[in-house]
C-alpha positions as CSV (number, residue, x, y, z in Angstrom):
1,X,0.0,0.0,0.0
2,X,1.2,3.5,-0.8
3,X,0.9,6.5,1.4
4,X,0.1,9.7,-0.3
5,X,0.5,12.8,1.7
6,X,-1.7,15.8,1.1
7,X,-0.1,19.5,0.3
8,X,-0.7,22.6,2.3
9,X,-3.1,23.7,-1.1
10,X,-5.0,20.0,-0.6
11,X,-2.8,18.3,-3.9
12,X,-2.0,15.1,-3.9
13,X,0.5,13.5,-6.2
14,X,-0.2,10.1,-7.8
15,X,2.7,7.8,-7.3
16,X,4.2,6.5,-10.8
17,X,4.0,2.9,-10.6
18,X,0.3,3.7,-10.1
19,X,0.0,5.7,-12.9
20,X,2.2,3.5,-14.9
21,X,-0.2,1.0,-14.0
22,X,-3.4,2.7,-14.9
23,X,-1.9,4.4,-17.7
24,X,-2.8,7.5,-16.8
25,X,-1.5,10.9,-18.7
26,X,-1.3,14.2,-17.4
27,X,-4.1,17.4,-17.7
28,X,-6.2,13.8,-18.0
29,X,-9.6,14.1,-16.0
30,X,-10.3,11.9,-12.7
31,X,-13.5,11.9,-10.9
32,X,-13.4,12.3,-6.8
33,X,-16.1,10.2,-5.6
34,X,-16.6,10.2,-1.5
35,X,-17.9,6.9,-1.0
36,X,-18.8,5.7,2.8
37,X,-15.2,7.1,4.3
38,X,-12.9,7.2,1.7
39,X,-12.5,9.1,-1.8
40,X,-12.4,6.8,-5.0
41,X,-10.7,8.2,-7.4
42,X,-11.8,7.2,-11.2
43,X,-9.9,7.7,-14.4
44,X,-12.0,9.6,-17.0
45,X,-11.9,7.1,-20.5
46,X,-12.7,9.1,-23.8
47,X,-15.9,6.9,-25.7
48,X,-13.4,5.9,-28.1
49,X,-11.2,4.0,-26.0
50,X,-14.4,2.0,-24.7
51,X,-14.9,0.6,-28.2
52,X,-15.5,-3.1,-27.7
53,X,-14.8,-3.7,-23.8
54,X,-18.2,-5.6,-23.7
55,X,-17.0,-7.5,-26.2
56,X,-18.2,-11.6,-25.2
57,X,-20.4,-10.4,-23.1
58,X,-23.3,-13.3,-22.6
59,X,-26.5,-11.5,-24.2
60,X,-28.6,-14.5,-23.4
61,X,-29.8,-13.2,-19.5
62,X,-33.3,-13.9,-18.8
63,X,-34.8,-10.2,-18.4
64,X,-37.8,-9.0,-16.5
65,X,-41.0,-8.9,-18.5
66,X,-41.0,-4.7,-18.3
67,X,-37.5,-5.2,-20.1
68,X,-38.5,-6.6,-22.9
């Protein structure tokens, strides 16, 4: 686990391997989320680069009759 200390301006600095790891750039957008006590932080994808992640996904669920 990685500490991350916050500045006297409240900026935090994203260590590398964790950027390396998401590949995340910089000026790129990431949402703050608070969720329960902690803040989730959650790259911001451009619609392009979500091209064909579902791809496999099993289309056969049974749905709810007001899904039809």
């Amino acid at each position: 686990m990685t500490t991350i200390t916050l500045s006297p301006k409240f900026q935090i600095v994203i260590p590398k391997a964790i950027r390396e790891l998401l590949g995340l750039r910089a000026r790129q957008k990431i949402q703050a989320i608070p969720y329960e006590d902690r803040i989730e932080l959650i790259p911001v994808r451009r619609m392009r680069g979500m091209r064909g992640f579902l791809r496999g996904i099993d289309t056969t669920v049974d749905r709810d009759p007001d899904r039809a």
